[in-house]
C-alpha positions in Angstrom: 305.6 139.0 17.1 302.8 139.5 14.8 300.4 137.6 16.4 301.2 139.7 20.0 300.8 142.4 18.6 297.0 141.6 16.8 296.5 140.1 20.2 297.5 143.1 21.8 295.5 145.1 19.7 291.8 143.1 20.3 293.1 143.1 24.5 293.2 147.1 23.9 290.0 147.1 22.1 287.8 145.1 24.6 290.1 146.5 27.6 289.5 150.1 26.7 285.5 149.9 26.0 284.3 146.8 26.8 286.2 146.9 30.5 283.2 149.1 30.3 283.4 153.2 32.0 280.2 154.1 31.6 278.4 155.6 34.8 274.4 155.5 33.9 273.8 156.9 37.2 273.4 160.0 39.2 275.0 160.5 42.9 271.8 160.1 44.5 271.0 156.7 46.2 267.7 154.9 45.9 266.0 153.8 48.7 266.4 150.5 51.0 265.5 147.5 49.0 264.1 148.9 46.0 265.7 148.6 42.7 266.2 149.7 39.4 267.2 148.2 36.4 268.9 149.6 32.9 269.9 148.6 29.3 271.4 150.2 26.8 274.0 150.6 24.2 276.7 152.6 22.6 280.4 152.8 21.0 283.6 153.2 22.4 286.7 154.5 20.5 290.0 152.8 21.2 293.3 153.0 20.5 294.5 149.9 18.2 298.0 149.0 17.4 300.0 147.8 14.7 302.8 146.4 13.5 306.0 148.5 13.4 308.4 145.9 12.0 311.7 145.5 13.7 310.4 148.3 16.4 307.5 146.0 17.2 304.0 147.6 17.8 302.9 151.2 18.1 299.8 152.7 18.4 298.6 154.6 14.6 295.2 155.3 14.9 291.9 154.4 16.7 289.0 152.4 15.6 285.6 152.2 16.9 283.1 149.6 17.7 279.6 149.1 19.0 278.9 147.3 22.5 275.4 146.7 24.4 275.3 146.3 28.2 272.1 145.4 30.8 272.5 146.2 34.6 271.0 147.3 37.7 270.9 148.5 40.9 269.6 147.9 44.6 269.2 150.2 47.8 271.0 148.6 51.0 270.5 151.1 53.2 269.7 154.8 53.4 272.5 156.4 51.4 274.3 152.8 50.1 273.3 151.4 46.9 274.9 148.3 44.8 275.1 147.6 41.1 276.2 145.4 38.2 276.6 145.3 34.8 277.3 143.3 31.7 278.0 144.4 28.7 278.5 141.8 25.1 281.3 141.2 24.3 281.2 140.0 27.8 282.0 141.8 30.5 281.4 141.4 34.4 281.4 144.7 36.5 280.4 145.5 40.2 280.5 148.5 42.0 279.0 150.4 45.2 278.5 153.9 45.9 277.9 155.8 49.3 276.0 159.2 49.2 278.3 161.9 50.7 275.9 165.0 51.0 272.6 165.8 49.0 269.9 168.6 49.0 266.5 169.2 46.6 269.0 169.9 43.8 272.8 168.9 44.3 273.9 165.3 45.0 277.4 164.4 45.6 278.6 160.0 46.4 281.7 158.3 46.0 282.2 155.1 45.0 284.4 151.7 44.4 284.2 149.2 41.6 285.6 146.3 40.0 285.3 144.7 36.4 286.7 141.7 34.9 286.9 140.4 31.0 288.5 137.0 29.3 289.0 137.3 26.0 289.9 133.8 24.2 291.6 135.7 20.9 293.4 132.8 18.9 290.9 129.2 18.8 294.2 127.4 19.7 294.4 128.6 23.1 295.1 125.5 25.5 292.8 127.4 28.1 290.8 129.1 26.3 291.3 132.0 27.3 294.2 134.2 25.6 294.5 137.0 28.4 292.5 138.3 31.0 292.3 141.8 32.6 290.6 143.2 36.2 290.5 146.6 36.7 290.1 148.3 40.3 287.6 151.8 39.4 287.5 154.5 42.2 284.4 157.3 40.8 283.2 160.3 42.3 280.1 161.3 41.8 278.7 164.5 40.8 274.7 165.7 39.8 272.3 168.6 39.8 268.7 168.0 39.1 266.9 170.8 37.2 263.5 168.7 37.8 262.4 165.7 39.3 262.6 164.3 35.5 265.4 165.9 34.3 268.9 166.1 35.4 272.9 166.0 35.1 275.7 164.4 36.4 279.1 163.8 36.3 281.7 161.0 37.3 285.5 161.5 37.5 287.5 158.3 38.4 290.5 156.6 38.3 291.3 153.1 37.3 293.9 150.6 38.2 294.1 147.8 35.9 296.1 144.5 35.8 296.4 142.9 32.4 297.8 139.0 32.0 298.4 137.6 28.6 301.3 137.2 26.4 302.4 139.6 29.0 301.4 140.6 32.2 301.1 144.5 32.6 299.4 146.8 34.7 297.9 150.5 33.6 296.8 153.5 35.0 294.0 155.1 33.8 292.0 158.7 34.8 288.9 160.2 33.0 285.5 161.0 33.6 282.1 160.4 32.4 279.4 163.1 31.5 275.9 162.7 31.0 272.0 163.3 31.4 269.1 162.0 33.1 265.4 162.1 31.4 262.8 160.6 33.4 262.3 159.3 36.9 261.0 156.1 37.4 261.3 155.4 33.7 263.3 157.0 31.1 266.7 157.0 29.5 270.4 158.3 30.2 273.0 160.1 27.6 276.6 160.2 28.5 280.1 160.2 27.1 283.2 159.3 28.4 286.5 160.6 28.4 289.6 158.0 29.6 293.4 158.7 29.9 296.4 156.5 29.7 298.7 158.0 32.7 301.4 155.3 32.8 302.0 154.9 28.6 301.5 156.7 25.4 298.2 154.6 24.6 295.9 157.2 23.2 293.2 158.1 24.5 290.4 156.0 25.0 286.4 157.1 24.6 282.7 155.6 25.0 279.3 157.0 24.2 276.1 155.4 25.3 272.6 155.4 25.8 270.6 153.4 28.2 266.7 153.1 29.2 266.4 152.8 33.1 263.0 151.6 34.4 262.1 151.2 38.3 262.3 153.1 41.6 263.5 156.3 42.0 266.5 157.8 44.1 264.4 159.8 46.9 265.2 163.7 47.0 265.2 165.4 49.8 262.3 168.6 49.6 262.8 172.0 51.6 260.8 171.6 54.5 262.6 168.1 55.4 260.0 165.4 53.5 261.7 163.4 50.8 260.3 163.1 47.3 260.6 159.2 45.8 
């Protein structure tokens, strides 16, 4: 029992941060075949659990620990962009996003996303992997830019995600990210991030982070119907 719940505890950890919410993007698109590419890094706050004795495990308090992540991003078409991620401890995530409306200023996209972690917690694991967890993100996107340099944005989404290990469990999750943009073909995003537990009593999960972004630039529409990249 001990040991699931230590497991359970590290799954929650690297689940909760390292499953990795962070946006680093606006809801503006960049253009076809162009790219941009970002790294950066930051702390996420999770909920840890411990052991109850007879009752088993219960969450007590949240600890926090630092993560880094690299990823970028690439134009399909006019209004469809790609991207992925990684972040150490290592994490894979992919996601698209499709630009729903946009003017000089105001920039709204949705999006769909997928992330997946292995974590191999005990070095007698006949697999070598201990548990495993993919989680299915659906983000909206919201920005405003004050300036072609400077800019915010915001990202509510909710996450379905499907946990196997000592047991296999699935969680619901809803939240959102805020942040700011400073630059435009180079320069760096601040953002925070607010997650929810809807389907247990988990506490609350958060994730703060940083990120310098070099490369193309989303274009922006101008009054008068030119576009400025």
């Amino acid at each position: 029992m001990q040991k699931t719940i230590a497991l359970y505890g590290i799954l929650l950890a690297f689940f909760t941060g390292c499953a990795n919410m962070s946006t680093l993007q606006t809801a503006r698109t960049l253009p076809e075949k162009t790219f941009r590419v970002s790294a950066g890094a930051g702390l996420f706050s999770f909920p840890e659990l411990k052991n109850s004795g007879a009752s088993g495990g219960t969450v007590t308090h949240s600890s926090t620990l630092p993560y880094l992540e690299i990823g970028g991003r690439m134009g399909i078409q006019q209004g469809l962009e790609v991207g992925g991620k990684l972040t150490f401890p290592s994490t894979l995530a992919i996601d698209a996003k499709y630009q729903l409306t946009e003017s000089e200023k105001f920039a709204s996209a949705i999006g769909l996303g997928a992330s997946y972690i292995a974590i191999a917690a005990s070095p007698n694991s006949s697999s070598g992997v201990d548990a495993e967890a993919l989680d299915a993100i659906l983000p909206l996107y919201l920005s405003y830019d004050f300036t072609p340099g400077v800019g915010i944005y915001s990202s509510p989404k909710f996450v379905f995600r499907y946990v196997t290990g000592p047991e296999s469990k699935t969680y619901e999750l809803a939240g959102m990210s805020v942040g700011a943009r400073f630059g435009d073909e180079m320069g760096f995003f601040v953002e925070g991030t607010w997650m929810k537990y809807l389907n247990t009593t988990t506490n609350d999960a958060y994730q703060f982070n940083a990120a310098f972004f070099f490369g193309n630039a989303p274009s922006v529409p101008k009054i008068g119907g030119t576009e400025q990249n």
